[in-house]
N, C-alpha and C positions, 0 to 999 in steps of 0.2 A: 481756213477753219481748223482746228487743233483737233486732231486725232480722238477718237472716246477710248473712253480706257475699256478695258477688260471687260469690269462690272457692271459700267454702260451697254457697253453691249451684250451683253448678256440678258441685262432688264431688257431690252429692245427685244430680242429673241422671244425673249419670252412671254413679252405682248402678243408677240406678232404670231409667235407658233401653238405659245398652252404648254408647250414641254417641260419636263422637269428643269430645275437648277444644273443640276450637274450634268443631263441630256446637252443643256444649250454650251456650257463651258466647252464638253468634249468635244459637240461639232465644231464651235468656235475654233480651237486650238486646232480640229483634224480642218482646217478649212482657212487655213492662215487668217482669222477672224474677217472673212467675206463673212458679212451676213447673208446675203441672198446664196450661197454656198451653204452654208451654215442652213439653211430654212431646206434647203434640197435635201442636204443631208438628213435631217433627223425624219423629212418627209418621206425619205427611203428605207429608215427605220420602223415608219410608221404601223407595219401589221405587228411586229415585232411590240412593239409596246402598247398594243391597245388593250391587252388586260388589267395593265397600270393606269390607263383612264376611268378605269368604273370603278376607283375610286376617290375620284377627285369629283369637284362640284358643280352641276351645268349651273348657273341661275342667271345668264344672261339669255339674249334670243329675239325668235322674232315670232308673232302670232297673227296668221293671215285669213280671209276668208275666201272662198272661188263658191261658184253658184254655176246652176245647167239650167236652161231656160227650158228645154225641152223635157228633162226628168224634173223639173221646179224643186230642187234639191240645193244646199248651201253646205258645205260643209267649214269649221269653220276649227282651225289649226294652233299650237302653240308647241315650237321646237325650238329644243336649249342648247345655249353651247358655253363656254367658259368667260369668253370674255368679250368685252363691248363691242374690240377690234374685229375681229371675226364677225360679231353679229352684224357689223356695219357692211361687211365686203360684200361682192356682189356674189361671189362664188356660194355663201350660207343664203342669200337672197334664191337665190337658182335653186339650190336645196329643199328651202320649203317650198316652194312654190311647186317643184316637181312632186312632192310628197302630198300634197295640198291636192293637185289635181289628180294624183294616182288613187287619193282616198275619196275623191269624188266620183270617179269612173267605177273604183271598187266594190264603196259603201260594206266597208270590212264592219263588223257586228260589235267587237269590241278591239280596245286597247292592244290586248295581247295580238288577235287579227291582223291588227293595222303595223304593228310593232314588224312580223313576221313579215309581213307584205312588202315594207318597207326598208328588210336589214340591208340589201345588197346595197343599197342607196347611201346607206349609213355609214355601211361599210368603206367606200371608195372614198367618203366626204369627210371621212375621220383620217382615212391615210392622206389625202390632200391636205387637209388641213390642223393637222395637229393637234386635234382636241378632243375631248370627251361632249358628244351632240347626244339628244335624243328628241324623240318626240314622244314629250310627253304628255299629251291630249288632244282629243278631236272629237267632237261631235256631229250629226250629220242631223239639219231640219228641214224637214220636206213640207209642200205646201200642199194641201185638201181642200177641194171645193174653190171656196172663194178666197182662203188664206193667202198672205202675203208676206214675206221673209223679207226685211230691210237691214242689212247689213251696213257696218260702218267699221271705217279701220281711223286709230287717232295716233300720233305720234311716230307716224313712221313704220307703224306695225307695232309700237310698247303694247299699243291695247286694241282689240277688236272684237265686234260686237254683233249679236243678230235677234233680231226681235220679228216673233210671228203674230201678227195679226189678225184679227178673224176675216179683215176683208183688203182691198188692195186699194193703201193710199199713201203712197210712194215718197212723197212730200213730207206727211207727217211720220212716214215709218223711221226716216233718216232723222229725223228732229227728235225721237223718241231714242233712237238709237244710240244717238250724241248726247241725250242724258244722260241714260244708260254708261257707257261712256265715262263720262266727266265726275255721277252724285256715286257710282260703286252700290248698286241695290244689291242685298244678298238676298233675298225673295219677293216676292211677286206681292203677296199682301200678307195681313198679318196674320191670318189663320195656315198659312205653311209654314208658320215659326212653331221649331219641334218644340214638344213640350219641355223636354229639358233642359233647352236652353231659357225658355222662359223662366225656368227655374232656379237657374241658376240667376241670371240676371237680376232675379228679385230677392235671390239672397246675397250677390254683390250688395245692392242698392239697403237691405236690410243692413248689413253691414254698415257700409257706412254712413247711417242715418247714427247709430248708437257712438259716432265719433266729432257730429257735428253739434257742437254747445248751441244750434241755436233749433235742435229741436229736441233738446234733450226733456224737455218737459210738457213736449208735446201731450195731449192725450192719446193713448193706442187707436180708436178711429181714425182718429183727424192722422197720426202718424203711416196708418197702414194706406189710405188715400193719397199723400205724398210720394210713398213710395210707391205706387200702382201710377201713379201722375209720371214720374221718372223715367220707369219702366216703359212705359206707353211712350215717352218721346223719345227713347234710345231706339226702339224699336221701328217708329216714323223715318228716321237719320235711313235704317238701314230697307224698308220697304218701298217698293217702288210708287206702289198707287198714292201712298200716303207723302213722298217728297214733294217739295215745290218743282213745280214744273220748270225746267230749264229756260223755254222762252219766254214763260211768262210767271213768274215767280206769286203772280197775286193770285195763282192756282196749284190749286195741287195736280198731281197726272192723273189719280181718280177724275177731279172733276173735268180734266180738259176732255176724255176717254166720255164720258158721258155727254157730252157736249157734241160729239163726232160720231156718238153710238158705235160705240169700237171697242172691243177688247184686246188685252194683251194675252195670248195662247201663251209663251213662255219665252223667255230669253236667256243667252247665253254669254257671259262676258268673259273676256281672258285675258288677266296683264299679266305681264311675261316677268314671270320669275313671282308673281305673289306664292308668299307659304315654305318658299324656300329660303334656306337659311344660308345666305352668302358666308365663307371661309374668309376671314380678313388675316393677311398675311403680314407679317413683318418684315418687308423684304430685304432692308438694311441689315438688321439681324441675320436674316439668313444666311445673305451674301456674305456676310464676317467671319461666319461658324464654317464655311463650305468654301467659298473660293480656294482661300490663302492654303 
């Protein structure tokens, strides 16, 4: 097998570690291009440069859920790290997971809390692993009375999910879960939709009614009811009660929910990395302006 060149290895580095361009050259070069040398190296750098991490971009990761049967408590996690490679190792696996169960024993009040609780963790898993990590959210849902908290995790940990119930039916919480899941509801039913976004969406929709020739000559009535029609089913897409139900589509999850005499108390979803705006690099380019 022929030797990689310089650049190659460098890209590989820098899969593998998150470190800069120029981080991965030097070790290379101080490490007679051993890359497992090379990954030591900059990993003994590593407190050294973690001020240079917070500004680079988490948006890969992983989002988990752990539950206490005796405190009937779920918490349920999402922590970032730079790149696929890292999210996939077992080493960031062990990470949330420790962090996952620390914030379940702790039941820290917010973010900053949990943030604090959690830096020494942070800390040792950033010099192991070369990267800019955080955790960036958790939630914590506890069950009351006859409530019942059905969690789901889909893809490996991309997305995880918990839905509270008013009562315990185990079967259907995981089926509701996996909706949840798969359809991306952004609220519960329509009347938690804020006003302003209702309002805006109806002035999207207003918009562009005045760009489609086939209702230009609508009358104002008949025009304002199409767009409140629009409105209403943009709105369906994204509420839970009003999607079609995932098992059985000739329902919606209202009516399956009525059918079961069940409520949904609230749900929590988290795909890893939504909202965040991945950095897309040029790495050819780079490697051209920086190596030589």
């Amino acid at each position: 097998m022929a030797e990689k060149s310089l650049i190659d290895l460098i890209k590989d580095l820098r899969e593998r570690t998150g470190a800069g361009l120029m981080d991965c050259k030097a070790a290379l070069l101080a490490s007679g291009n051993d890359i497992e040398k090379a990954s030591d190296f900059l990993r003994e750098k590593g407190l050294v440069k973690m001020a240079k991490k917070a500004s680079r971009i988490a948006a890969e990761g992983l989002t988990v859920f752990k539950s206490c049967a005796h405190c009937r408590t779920t918490v349920i996690v999402e922590v970032n790290c730079e790149t696929d490679f890292v999210a996939k190792g077992d080493a960031f696996h062990d990470l949330v997971n420790t962090v996952a169960d620390l914030l379940l024993d702790k039941k820290p009040a917010t973010i900053e809390e949990a943030r604090e609780l959690t830096a020494s963790l942070f800390t040792d898993a950033t010099v192991k692993l070369g990267e800019k990590l955080d955790l960036r959210r958790f939630e914590l849902v506890t069950e009351n009375g006859d409530e019942f908290a059905a969690p789901y995790t889909h893809m490996g940990g991309k997305i995880s999910v918990v839905v509270l119930l008013d009562k315990n039916d185990a079967e259907f919480g995981k089926q509701l879960a996996m909706h949840i899941a798969a359809n991306n509801p952004s609220y519960l039913a329509v009347d938690e939709i804020p006003e302003e976004v209702i309002k805006h969406e109806t002035e999207v929709e207003t918009a562009a009614s005045k760009n489609d020739e086939k209702l230009a000559n609508k009358p104002a009535p008949v025009l304002e009811k199409i767009i409140a029609n629009k409105v209403n089913k943009r709105f369906a897409e994204v509420t839970l009660l009003a999607q079609a139900f995932l098992i059985d589509d000739s329902k919606t999850v209202e009516q399956v929910l009525k059918e079961k005499n069940t409520k949904v108390l609230k749900f929590v979803r988290y795909q890893v990395g939504e909202g965040i705006e991945k950095r897309q690099d040029d790495f050819a380019s780079e490697v051209m302006s920086q190596v030589n």
